[in-house]
C-alpha positions in Angstrom: 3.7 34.2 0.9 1.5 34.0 -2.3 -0.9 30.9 -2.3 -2.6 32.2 -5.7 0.0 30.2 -7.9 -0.4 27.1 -5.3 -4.0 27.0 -5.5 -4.2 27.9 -9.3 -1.9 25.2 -10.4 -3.2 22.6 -8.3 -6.4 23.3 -9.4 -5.7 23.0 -13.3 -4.0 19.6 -12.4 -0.2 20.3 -11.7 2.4 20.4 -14.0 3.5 16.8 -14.2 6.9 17.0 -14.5 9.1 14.5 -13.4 11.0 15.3 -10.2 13.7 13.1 -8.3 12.2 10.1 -8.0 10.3 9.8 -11.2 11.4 6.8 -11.9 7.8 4.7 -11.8 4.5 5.1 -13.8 2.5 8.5 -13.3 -1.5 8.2 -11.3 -3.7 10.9 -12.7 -7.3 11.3 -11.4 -9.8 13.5 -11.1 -12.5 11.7 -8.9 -10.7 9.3 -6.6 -7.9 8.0 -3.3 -4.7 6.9 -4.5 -2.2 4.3 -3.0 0.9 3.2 -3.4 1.7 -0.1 -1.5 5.1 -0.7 0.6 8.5 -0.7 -1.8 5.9 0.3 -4.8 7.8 2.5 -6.8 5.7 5.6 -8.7 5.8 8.8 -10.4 4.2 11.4 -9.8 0.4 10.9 -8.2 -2.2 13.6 -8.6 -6.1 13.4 -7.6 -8.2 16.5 -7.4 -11.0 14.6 -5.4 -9.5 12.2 -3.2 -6.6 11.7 -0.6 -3.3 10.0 -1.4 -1.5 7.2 0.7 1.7 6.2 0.8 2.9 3.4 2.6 5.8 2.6 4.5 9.1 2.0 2.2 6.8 3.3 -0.9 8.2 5.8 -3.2 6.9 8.6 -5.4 7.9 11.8 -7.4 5.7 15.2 -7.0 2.5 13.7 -4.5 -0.5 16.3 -5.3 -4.3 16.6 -4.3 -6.8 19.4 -4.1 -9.6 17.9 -1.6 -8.0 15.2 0.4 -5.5 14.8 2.6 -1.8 13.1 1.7 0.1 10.3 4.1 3.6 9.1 3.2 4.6 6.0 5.8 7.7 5.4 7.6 10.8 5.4 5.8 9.0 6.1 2.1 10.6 8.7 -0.3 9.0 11.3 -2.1 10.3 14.3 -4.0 7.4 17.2 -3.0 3.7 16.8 -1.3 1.1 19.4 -2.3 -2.7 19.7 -1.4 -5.0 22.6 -1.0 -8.0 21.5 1.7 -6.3 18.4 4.0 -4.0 17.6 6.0 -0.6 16.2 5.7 1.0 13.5 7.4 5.1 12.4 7.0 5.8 9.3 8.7 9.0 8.5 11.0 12.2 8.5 9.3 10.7 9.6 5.8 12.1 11.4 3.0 10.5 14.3 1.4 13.5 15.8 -1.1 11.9 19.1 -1.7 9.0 20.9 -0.6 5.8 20.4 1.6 3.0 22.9 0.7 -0.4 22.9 2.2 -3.4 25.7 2.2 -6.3 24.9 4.6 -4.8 21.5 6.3 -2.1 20.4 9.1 1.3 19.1 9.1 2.9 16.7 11.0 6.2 15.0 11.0 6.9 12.2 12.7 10.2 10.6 14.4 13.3 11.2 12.2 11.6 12.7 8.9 13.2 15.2 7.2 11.9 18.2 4.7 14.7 19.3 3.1 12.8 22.4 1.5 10.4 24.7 2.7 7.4 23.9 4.6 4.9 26.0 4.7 0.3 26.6 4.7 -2.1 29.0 5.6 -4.2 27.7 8.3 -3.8 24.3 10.1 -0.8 23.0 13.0 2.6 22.2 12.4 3.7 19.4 14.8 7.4 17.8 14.7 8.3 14.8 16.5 12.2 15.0 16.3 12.0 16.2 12.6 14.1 18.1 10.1 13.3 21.0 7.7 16.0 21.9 5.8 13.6 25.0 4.5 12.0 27.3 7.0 8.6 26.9 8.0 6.0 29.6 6.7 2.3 29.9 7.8 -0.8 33.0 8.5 -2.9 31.3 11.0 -1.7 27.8 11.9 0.2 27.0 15.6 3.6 25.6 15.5 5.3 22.9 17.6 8.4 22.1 17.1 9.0 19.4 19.4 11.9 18.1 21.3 15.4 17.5 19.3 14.2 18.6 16.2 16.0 20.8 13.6 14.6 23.4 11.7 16.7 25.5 9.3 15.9 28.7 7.4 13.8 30.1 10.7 10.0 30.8 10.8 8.0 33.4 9.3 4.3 33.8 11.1 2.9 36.0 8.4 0.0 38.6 8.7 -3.6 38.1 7.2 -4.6 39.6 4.0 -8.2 40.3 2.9 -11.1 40.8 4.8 -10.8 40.1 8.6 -14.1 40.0 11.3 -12.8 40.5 14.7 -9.7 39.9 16.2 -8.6 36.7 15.6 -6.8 33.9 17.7 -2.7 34.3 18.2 -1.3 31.4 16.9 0.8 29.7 19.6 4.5 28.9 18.6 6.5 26.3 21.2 10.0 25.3 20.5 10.5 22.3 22.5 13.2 21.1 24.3 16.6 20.8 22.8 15.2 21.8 19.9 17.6 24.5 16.6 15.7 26.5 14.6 18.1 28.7 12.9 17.6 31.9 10.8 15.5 34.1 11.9 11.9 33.7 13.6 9.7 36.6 12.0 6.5 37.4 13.2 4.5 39.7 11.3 1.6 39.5 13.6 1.2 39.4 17.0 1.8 35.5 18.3 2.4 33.7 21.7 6.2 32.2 21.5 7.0 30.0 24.3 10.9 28.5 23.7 12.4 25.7 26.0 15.7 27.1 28.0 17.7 24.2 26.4 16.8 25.0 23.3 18.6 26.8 20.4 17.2 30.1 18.3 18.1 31.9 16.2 16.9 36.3 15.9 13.8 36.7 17.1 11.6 40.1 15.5 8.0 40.7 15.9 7.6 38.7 19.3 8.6 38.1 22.6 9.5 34.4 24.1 8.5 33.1 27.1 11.1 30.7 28.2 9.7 27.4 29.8 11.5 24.3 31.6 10.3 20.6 31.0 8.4 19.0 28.1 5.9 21.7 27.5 5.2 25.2 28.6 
């Protein structure tokens, strides 16, 4: 995975072209949080200092930041989230239509959301409450929990580090909860602990061994 173009772009300011749901009036800032209120409907938001807030039933086109974190709230819609330093936050039973894409920053998805592209960051958890991705999930140094009955497609790829490295670092931990798909194939290109529920579903597993577990959590 190459974060240079990620990083690059979003520090320039995006591209603001319009994506799905561009149907609203564009919010571009430099210095500054933006929010868009419940059944608000806006284009695409971009901040390079500050976070960006969604609320429930809200919805937006492309949703970018470069220092602050992004929230989209229940049920809202939103074509693609982007940020480079904070976390990211999809509430239960919202939409993102494209792609989530974080560098230094966590991911969670709550009840019901659903990615349909490609999830991925460098450092930071993934959690899913009884999510969809419709995109595989990509990451260096962040753990991954997919919890119970959620869905991922397209697999997993746990990449390696690149650059300079002091010491060993920490595995990242990998649990696929109960009842829980992830097809494709799970790739590990560095050494990982992988814990998957016996009622779960997997797909090809290379670069790791799974420890199976019974009940909520290993």
């Amino acid at each position: 995975m190459n974060h240079t173009p990620l990083v690059l772009s979003l520090a320039l300011g995006l591209s603001l072209a319009g994506g799905a749901f561009a149907h609203g009036d564009d919010v571009d800032k430099v210095n500054g949080s933006i929010t868009i209120n419940s059944d608000q409907h806006a284009g695409n938001l971009t901040t390079v200092n500050g976070s960006i807030h969604i609320e429930s039933g809200g919805t937006a086109a492309k949703v970018s930041t470069v220092n602050g974190g992004i929230s989209v709230g229940a049920h809202a819609t939103v074509d693609s989230l982007e940020t480079v330093n904070g976390g990211i936050e999809v509430g239960d039973g919202a939409r993102v239509a494209r792609t989530v894409e974080a560098v230094n920053g966590g991911v969670q998805l709550g009840k019901g959301a659903d990615v349909a592209g490609h999830v991925s960051n460098v450092n930071g958890r993934f959690t899913l409450d009884a999510a969809h991705i419709g995109g595989g999930i990509e990451t260096v140094s962040g753990d991954i929990e997919i919890g119970a009955d959620s869905h991922v497609e397209g697999g997993l790829i746990v990449d390696k580090p690149h650059g300079w490295s002091w010491g060993k670092s920490r595995n990242p931990r990998i649990v696929i909860g109960p009842r829980a798909v992830v097809t494709g194939t799970l790739e590990f290109r560095r050494e990982v602990d992988l814990y998957v529920s016996d009622s779960a579903k997997v797909g090809t597993i290379t670069g790791a061994t799974a420890t199976k577990f019974s009940g909520a959590n290993p």
